[in-house]
VOPAGU-2260 file (C-alpha; in pm, 1 decimal, decimal comma):
REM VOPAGU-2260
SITE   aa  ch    i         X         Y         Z
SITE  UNK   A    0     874,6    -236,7    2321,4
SITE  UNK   A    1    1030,8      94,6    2156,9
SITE  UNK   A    2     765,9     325,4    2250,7
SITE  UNK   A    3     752,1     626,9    2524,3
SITE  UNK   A    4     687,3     586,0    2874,3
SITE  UNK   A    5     356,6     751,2    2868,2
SITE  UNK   A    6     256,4     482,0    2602,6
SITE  UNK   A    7     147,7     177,7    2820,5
SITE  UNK   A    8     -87,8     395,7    3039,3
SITE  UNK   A    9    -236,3     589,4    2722,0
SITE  UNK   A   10    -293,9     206,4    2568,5
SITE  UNK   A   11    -527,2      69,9    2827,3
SITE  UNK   A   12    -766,2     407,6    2829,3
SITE  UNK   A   13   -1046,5     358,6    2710,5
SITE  UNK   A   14   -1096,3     315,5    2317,3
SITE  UNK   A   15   -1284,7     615,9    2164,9
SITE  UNK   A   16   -1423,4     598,7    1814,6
SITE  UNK   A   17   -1481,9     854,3    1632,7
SITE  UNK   A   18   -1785,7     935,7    1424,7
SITE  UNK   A   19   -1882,2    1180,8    1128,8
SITE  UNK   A   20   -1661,1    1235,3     844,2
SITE  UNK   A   21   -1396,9    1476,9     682,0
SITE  UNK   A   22   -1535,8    1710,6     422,1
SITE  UNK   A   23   -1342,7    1800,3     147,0
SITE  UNK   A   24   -1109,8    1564,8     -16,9
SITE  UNK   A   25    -735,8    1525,9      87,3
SITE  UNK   A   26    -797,1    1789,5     321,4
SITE  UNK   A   27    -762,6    1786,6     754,4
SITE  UNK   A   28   -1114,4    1831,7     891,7
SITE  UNK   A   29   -1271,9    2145,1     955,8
SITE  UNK   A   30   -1244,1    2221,4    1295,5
SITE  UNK   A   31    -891,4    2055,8    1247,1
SITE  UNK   A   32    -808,9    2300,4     990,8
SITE  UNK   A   33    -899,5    2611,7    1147,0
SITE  UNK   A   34    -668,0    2532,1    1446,3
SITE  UNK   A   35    -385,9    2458,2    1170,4
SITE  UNK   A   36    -432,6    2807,4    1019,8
SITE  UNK   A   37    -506,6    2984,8    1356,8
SITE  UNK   A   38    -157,4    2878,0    1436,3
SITE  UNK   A   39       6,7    3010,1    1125,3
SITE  UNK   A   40      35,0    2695,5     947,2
SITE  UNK   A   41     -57,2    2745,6     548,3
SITE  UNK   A   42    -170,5    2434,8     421,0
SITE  UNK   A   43     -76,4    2370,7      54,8
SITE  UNK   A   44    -310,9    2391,3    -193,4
SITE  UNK   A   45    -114,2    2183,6    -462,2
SITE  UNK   A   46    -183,7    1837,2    -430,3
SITE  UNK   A   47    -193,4    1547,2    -638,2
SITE  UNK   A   48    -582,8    1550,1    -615,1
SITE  UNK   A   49    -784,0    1362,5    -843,7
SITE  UNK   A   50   -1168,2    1380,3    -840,8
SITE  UNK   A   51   -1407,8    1108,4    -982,4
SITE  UNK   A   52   -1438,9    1233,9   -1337,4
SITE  UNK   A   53   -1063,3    1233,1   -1355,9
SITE  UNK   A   54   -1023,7     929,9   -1164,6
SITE  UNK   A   55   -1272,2     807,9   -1477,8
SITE  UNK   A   56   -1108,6     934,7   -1733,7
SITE  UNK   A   57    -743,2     732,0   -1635,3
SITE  UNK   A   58    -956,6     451,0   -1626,2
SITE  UNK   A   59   -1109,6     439,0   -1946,8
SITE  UNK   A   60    -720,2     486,5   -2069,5
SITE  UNK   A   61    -626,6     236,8   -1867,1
SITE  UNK   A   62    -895,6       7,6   -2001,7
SITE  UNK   A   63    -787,4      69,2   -2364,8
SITE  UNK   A   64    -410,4      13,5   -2266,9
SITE  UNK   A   65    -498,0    -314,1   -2073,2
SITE  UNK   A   66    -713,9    -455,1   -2387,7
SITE  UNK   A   67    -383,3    -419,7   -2630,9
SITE  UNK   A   68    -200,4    -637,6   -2375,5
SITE  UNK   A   69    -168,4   -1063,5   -2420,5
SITE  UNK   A   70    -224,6   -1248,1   -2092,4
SITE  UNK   A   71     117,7   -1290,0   -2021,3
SITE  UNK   A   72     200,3    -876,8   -1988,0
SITE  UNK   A   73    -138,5    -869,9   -1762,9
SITE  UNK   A   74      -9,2   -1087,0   -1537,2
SITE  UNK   A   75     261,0    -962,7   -1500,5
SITE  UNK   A   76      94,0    -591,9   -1405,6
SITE  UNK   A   77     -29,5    -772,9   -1136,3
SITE  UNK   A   78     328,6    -864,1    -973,7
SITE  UNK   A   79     485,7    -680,3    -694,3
SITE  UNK   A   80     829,6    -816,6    -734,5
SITE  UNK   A   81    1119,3    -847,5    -463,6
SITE  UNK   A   82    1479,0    -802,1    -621,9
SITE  UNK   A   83    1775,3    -977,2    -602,1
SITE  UNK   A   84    1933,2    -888,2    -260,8
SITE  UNK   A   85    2204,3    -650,8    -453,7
SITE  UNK   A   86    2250,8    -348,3    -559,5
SITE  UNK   A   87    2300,6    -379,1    -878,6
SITE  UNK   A   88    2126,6    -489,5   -1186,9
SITE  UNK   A   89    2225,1    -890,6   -1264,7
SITE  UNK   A   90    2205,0   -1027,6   -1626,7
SITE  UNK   A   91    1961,3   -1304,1   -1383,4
SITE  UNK   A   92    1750,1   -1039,0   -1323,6
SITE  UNK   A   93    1751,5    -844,2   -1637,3
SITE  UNK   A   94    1616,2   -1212,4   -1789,4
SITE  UNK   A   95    1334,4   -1264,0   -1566,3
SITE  UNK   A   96    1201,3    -916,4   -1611,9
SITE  UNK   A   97    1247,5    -944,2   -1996,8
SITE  UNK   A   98    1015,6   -1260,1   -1980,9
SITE  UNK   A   99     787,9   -1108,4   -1651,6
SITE  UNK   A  100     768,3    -741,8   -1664,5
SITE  UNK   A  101     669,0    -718,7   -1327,7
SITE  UNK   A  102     356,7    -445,0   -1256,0
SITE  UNK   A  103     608,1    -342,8    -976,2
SITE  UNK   A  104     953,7    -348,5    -822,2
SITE  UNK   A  105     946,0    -333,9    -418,7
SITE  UNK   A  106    1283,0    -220,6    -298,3
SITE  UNK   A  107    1485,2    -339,9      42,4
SITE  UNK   A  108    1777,4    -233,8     200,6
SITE  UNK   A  109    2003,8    -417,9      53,6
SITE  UNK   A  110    1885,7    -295,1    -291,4
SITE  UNK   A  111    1918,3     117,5    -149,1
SITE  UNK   A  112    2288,6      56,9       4,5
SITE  UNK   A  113    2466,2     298,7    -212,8
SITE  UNK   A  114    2481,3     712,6    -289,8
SITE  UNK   A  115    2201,2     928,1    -400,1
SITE  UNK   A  116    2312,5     907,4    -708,1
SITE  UNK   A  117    2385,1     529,5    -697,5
SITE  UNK   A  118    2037,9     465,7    -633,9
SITE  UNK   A  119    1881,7     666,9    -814,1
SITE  UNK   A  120    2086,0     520,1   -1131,2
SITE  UNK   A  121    2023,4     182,9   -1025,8
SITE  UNK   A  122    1579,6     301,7    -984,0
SITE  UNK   A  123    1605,7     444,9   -1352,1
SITE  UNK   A  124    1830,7     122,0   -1489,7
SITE  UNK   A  125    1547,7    -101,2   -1357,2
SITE  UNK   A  126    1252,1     107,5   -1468,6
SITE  UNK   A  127    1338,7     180,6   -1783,4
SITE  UNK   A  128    1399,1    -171,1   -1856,6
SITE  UNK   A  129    1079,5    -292,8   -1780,4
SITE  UNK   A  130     921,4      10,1   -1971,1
SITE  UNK   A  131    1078,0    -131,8   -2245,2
SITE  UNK   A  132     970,9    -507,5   -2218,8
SITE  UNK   A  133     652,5    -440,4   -2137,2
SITE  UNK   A  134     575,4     -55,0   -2272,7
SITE  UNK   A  135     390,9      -5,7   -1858,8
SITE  UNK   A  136     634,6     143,6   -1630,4
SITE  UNK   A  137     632,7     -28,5   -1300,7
SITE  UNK   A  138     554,6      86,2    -978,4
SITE  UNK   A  139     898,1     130,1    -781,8
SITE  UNK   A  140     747,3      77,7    -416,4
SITE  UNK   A  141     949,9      64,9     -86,8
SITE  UNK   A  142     848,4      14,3     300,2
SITE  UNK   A  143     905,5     443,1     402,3
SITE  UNK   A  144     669,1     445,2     773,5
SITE  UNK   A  145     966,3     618,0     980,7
SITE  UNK   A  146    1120,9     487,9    1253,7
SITE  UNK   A  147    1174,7     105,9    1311,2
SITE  UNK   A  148    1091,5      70,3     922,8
SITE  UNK   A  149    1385,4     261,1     713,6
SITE  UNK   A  150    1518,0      91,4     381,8
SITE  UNK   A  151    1786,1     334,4     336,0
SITE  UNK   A  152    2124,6     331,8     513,0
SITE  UNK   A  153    2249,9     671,8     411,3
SITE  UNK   A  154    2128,5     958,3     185,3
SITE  UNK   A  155    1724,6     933,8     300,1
SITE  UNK   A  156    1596,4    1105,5     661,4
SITE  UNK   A  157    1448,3     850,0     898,0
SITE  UNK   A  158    1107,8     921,8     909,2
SITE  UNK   A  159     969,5     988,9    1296,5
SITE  UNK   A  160     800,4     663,3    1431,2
SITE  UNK   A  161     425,7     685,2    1419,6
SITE  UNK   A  162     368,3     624,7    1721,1
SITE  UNK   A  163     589,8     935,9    1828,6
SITE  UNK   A  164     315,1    1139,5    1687,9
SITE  UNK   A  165      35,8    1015,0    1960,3
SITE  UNK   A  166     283,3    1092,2    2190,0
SITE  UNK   A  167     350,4    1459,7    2086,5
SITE  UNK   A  168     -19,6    1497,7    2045,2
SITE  UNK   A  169     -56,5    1492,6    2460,1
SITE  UNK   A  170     223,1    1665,9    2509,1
SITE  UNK   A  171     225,5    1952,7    2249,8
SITE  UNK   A  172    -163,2    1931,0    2083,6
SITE  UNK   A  173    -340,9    1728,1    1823,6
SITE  UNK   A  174    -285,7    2008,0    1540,0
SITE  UNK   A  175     108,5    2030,2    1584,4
SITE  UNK   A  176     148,1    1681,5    1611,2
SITE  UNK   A  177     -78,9    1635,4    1273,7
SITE  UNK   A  178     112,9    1935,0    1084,5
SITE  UNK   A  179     453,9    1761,1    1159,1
SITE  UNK   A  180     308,1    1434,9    1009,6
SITE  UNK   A  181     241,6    1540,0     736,6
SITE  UNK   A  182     543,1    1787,9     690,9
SITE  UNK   A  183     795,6    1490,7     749,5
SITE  UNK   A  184     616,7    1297,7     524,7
SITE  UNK   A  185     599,1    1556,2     259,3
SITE  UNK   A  186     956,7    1603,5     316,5
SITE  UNK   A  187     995,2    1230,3     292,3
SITE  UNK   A  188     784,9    1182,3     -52,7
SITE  UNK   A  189    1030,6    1484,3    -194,2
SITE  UNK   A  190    1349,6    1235,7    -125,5
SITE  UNK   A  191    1140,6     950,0    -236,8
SITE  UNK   A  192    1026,0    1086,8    -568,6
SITE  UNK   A  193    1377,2    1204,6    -628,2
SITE  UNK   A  194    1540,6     871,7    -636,4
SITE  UNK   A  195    1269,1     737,9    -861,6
SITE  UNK   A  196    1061,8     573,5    -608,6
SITE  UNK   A  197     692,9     671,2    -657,5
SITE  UNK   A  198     499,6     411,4    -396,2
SITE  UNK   A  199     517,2     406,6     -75,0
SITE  UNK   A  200     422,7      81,0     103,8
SITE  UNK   A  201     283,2     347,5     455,4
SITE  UNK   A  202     123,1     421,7     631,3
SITE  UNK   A  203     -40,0     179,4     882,2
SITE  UNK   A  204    -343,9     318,0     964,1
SITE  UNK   A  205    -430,9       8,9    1229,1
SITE  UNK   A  206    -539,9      75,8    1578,2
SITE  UNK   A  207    -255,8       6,5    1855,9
SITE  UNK   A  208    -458,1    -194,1    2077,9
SITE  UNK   A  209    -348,6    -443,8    2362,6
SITE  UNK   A  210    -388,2    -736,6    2081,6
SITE  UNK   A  211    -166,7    -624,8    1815,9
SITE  UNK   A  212      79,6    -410,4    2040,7
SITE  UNK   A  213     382,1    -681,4    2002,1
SITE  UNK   A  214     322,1    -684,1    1658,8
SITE  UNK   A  215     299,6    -287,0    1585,4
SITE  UNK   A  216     494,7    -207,2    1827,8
SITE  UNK   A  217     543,2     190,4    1758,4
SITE  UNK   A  218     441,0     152,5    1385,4
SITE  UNK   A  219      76,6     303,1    1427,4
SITE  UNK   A  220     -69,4     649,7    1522,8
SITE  UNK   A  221    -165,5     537,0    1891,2
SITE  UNK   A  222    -475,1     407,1    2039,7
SITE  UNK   A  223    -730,3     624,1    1925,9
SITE  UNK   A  224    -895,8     586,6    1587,6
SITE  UNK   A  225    -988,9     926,6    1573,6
SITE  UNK   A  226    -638,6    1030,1    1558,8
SITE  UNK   A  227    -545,9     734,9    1399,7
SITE  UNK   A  228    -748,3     826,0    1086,3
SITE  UNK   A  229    -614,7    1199,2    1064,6
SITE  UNK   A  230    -282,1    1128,5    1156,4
SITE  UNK   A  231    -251,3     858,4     869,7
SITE  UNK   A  232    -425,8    1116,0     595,8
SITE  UNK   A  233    -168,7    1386,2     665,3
SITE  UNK   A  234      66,2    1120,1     620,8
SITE  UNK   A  235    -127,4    1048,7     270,3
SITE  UNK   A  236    -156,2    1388,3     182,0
SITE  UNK   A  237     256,7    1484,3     273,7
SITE  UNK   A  238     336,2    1183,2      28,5
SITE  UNK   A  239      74,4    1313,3    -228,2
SITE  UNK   A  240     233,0    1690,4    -253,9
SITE  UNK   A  241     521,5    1565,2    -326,0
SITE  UNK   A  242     354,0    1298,8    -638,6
SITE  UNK   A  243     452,9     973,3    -429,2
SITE  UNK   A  244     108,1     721,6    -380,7
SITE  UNK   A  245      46,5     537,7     -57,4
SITE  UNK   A  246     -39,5     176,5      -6,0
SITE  UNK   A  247    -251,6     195,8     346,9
SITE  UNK   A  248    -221,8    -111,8     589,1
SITE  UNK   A  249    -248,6    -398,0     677,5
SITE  UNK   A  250    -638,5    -424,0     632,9
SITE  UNK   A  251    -858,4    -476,9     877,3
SITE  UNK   A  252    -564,6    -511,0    1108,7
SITE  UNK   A  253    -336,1    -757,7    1250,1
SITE  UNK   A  254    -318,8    -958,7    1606,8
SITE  UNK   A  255     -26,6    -997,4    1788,6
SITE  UNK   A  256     165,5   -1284,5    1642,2
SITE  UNK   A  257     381,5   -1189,7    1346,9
SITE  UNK   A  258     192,2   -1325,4    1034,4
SITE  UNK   A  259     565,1   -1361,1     916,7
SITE  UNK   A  260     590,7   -1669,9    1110,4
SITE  UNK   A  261     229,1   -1809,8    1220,7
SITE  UNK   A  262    -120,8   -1759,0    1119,5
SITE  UNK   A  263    -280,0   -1485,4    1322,9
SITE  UNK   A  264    -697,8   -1447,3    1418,1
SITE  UNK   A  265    -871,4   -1096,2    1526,3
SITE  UNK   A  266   -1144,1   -1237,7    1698,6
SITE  UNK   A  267   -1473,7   -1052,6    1767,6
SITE  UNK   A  268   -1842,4    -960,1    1622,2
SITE  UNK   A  269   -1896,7    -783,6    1318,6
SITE  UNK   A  270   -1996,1    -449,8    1548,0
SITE  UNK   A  271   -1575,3    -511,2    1680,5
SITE  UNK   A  272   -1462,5    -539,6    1357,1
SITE  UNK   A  273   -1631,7    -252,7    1240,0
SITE  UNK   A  274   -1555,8      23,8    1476,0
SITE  UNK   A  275   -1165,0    -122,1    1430,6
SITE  UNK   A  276   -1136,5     -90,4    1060,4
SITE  UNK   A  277   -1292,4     277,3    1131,7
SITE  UNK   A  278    -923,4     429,7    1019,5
SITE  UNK   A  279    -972,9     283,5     711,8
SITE  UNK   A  280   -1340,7     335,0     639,0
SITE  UNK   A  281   -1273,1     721,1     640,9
SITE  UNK   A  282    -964,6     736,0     508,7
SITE  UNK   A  283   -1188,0     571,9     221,1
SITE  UNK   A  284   -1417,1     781,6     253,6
SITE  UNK   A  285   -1216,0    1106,9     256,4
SITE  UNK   A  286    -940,4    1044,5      46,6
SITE  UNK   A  287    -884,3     885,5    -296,2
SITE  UNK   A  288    -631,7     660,6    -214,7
SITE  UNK   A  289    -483,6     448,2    -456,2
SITE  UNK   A  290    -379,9     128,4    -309,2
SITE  UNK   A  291    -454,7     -74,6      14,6
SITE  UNK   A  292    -298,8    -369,9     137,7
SITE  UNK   A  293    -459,4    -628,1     283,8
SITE  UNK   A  294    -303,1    -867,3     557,6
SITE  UNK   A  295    -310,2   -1231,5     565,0
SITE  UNK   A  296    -485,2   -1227,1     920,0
SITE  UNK   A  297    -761,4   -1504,4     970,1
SITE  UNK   A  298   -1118,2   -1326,0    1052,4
SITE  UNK   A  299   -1372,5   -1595,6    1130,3
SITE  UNK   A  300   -1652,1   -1327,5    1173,6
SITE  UNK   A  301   -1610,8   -1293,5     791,3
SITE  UNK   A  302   -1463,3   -1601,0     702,3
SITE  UNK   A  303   -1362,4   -1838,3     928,3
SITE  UNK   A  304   -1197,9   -2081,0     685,5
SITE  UNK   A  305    -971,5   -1801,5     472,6
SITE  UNK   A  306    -689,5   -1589,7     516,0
SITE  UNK   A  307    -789,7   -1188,9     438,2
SITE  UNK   A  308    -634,8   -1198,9     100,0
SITE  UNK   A  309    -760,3   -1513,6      10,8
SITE  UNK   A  310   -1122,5   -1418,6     125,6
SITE  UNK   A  311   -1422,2   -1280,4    -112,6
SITE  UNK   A  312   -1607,5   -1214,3     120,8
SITE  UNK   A  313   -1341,2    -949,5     303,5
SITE  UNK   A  314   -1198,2    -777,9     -22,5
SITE  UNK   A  315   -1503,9    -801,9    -278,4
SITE  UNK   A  316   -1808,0    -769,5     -49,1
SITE  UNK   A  317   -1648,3    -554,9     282,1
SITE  UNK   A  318   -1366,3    -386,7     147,4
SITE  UNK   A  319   -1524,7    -339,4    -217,4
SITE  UNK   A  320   -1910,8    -325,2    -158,4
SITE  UNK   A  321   -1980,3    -214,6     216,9
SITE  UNK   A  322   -1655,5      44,9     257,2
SITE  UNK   A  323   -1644,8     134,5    -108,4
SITE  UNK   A  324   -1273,5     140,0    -189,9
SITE  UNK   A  325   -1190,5     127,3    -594,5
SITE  UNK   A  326    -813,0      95,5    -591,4
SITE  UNK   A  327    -558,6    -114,2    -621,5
SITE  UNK   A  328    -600,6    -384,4    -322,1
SITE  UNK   A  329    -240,7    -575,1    -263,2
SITE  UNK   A  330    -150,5    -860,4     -97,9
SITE  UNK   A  331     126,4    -884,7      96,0
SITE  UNK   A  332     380,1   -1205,2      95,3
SITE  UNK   A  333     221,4   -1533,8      45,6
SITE  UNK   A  334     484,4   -1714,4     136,0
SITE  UNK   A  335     441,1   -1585,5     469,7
SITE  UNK   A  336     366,8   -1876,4     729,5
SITE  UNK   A  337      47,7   -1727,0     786,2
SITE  UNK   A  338     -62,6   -1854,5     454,7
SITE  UNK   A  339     214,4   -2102,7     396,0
SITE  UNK   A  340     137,2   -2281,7     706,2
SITE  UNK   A  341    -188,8   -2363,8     656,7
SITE  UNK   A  342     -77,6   -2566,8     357,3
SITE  UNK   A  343    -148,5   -2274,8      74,4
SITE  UNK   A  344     101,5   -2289,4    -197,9
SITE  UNK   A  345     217,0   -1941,8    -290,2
SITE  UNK   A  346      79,6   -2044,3    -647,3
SITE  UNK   A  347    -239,0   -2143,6    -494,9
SITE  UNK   A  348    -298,3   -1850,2    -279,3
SITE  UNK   A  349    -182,0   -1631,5    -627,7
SITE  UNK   A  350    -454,2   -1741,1    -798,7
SITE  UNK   A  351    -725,3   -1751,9    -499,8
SITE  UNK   A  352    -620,5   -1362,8    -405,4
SITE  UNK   A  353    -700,4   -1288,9    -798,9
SITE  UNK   A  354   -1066,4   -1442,5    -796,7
SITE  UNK   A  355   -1095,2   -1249,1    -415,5
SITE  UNK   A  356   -1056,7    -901,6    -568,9
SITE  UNK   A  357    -699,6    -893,6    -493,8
SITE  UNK   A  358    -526,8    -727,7    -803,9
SITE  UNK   A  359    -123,6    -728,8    -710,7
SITE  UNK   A  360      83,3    -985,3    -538,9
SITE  UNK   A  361     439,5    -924,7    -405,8
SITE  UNK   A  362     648,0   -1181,8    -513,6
SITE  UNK   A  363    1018,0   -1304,3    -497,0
SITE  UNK   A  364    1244,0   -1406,7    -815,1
SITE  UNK   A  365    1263,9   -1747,7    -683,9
SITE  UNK   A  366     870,4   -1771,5    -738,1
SITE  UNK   A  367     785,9   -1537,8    -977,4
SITE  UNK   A  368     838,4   -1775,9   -1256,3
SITE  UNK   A  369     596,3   -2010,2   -1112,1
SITE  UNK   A  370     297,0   -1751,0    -994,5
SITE  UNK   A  371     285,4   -1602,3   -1365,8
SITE  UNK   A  372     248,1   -1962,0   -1487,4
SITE  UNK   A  373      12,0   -2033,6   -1211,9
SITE  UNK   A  374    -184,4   -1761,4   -1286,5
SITE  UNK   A  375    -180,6   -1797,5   -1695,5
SITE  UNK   A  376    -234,7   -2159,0   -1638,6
SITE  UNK   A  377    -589,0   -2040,2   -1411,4
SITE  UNK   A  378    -714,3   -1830,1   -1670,8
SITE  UNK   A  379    -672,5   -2102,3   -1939,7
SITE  UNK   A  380    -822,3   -2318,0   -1750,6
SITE  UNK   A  381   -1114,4   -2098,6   -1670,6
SITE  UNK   A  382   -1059,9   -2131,7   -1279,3
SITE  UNK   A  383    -951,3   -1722,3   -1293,9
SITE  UNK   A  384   -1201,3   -1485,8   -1568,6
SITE  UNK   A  385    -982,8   -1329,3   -1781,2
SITE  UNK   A  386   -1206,1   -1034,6   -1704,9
SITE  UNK   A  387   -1102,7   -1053,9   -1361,6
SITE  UNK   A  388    -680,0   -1029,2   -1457,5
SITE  UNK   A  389    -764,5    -702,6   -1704,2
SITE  UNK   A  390    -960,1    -555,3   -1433,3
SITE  UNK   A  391    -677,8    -570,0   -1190,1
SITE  UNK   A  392    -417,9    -438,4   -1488,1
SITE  UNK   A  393    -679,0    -195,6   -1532,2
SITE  UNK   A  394    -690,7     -41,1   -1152,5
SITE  UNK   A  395    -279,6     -94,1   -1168,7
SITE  UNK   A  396    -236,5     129,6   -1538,7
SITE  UNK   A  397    -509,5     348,1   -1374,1
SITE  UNK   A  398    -322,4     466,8   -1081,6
SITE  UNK   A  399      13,7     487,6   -1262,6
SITE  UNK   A  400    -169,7     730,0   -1524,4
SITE  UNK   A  401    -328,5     934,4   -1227,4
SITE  UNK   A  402      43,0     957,4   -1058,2
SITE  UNK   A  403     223,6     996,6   -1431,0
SITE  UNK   A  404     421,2     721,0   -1415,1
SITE  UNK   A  405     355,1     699,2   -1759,6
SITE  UNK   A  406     157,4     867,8   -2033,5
SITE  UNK   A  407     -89,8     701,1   -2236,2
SITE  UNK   A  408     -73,5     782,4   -2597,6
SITE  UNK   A  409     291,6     692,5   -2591,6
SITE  UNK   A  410     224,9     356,9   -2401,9
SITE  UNK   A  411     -25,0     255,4   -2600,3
SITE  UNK   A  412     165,6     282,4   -2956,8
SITE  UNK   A  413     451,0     143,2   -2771,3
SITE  UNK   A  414     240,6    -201,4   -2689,8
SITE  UNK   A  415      56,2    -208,3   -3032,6
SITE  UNK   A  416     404,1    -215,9   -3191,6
């Protein structure tokens, strides 16, 4: 474990969970907020904050966009694709995003080994490229939580580890430790934005519990959800000041076996389940955030028989209906052997995410191919609505118009052409 030494003693105090809610969008909570300005900390007023008529508005643009698409661009909005482990753009790659013009590119270290200006050449090379097969800019998304999960070997500042922040909370006070999150991470978007990059796959806004501690390991806030929840919207609204979005995760959580490797179960009653996921339920209900991921964890409370991404009744009826979250809901890796093990096809679990709610799905280019066929093939075949793909484009355009990734009138002449 890379965590403090006060860490294992603050883990096995008791679990608090916090109740009432933050008022005001994007904002700390009140009593929060006062001790942030009684200190002498200004908090910025400029943030990328979109209320619901706006929020509206990009998605009745985003609904006319998605209509002037064929089904092979809108699934292909609903890709999250890994590149080829270089960095540099290969005439292989420039082919498969001519025929898939992926929704989004999610970047790795050895795709960010260069300069500044390497990468940021390499960003624009990529993006502009798909803007031009598809007319949609993509998402360019990387992995940016701070500490043991850094993409970049030179020319971008290690982020602190979450968990560091719990720590300075005991030492030094909740309010420093939550106006240092979300300076680094303002700090952070700036260098992120810069290169190009304008999703963030952070923060983790999971519980460090005694279950999921080998997992984790110092990737979340610490042990209490109360300062789990603030901790991870200063984190949201650091990124958001500087125009980068944030993909929370890994909904509702994760165990402790690595899902990269073997299918993991949170066990427990709905009442368990509910004051865990608390993090996200007021992050949801406090901030408009524009994508969550979910994680591929098994939760027989809600389903017994179904990963979370592959479940309808986690993503459309708890994470939809009860907790009320309208964004974009990604999946991570399906060919993870927490799906792949149980005998799920990554084309399989592609088109059973869809028909979930899910509405993007990372993928690799040695499967891409064969999840946009599997996916076109569905809705031919009337296993996936068609409805179902546009209204996932729909939430992805949405989201890119809110952040401006791209601009509609000029998208939408460029796709009628």
């Amino acid at each position: 474990m890379k965590t403090g030494m006060g860490f294992l003693l603050l883990i096995v105090l008791p679990m608090f969970v916090c109740v009432g809610a933050c008022n005001g969008k994007n904002r700390p909570d009140p009593d929060t907020e006062e001790q942030l300005l009684d200190e002498g900390y200004s908090i910025p007023e400029e943030r990328v904050e979109v209320k619901a008529p706006e929020i509206d508005r990009f998605r009745e643009q985003a609904s006319q966009i998605a209509a002037a698409m064929d089904d092979r661009r809108l699934a292909a909005q609903c890709l999250l694709a890994g590149f080829d482990n270089t960095a540099f753009f290969t005439d292989a790659m420039k082919s498969l995003l001519r025929e898939i013009p992926s929704g989004g590119i999610m970047l790795f270290k050895f795709n960010l080994t260069g300069s500044k200006d390497e990468i940021r050449s390499f960003l624009n090379d990529i993006s502009g490229f798909i803007s031009d097969a598809s007319g949609v800019p993509p998402f360019m998304a990387v992995d940016h939580e701070g500490g043991l999960v850094h993409r970049f070997e030179q020319g971008v500042s290690r982020l602190p580890a979450p968990l560091s922040f719990w720590e300075m909370a005991q030492s030094e006070g909740e309010a420093a430790a939550l106006r240092a999150v979300e300076d680094k991470a303002r700090l952070g978007g700036e260098e992120l934005r810069d290169l190009g990059i304008n999703l963030n796959l952070a923060p983790v806004a999971e519980v460090l519990t005694l279950e999921n501690q080998l997992f984790l390991e110092t990737r979340a806030y610490g042990p209490d959800p109360d300062f789990v929840e603030k901790a991870a919207s200063a984190f949201i609204r650091g990124m958001e000041t500087s125009g980068v979005a944030c993909a929370v995760k890994h909904f509702p959580g994760n165990s402790g076996e690595d899902p990269h490797h073997k299918t993991s179960e949170i066990l427990g009653d709905r009442q368990t389940l509910d004051a865990m996921v608390q993090p996200f339920r007021r992050i949801i209900k406090n901030l408009d955030i524009p994508a969550l991921m979910v994680s591929h964890v098994v939760v027989p409370a809600i389903d017994p028989l179904r990963n979370a991404s592959l479940s309808p009744a986690l993503i459309s009826t708890w994470l939809r209906e009860e907790l009320g979250f309208s964004g974009i809901v990604l999946a991570d890796d399906f060919s993870m052997q927490s799906v792949a093990g149980r005998g799920i096809t990554a084309e399989e679990a592609a088109v059973q995410a869809l028909n979930a709610g899910v509405d993007m799905i990372m993928c690799w280019p040695s499967n891409m191919t064969s999840l946009h066929r599997a996916i076109l093939r569905a809705v031919n075949e009337e296993r996936l609505p068609r409805q179902r793909l546009l209204e996932a484009a729909e939430r992805i355009i949405a989201e890119k118009l809110r952040y401006g990734i791209m601009v509609p009138g000029e998208i939408l002449g460029e796709i009628l052409q």
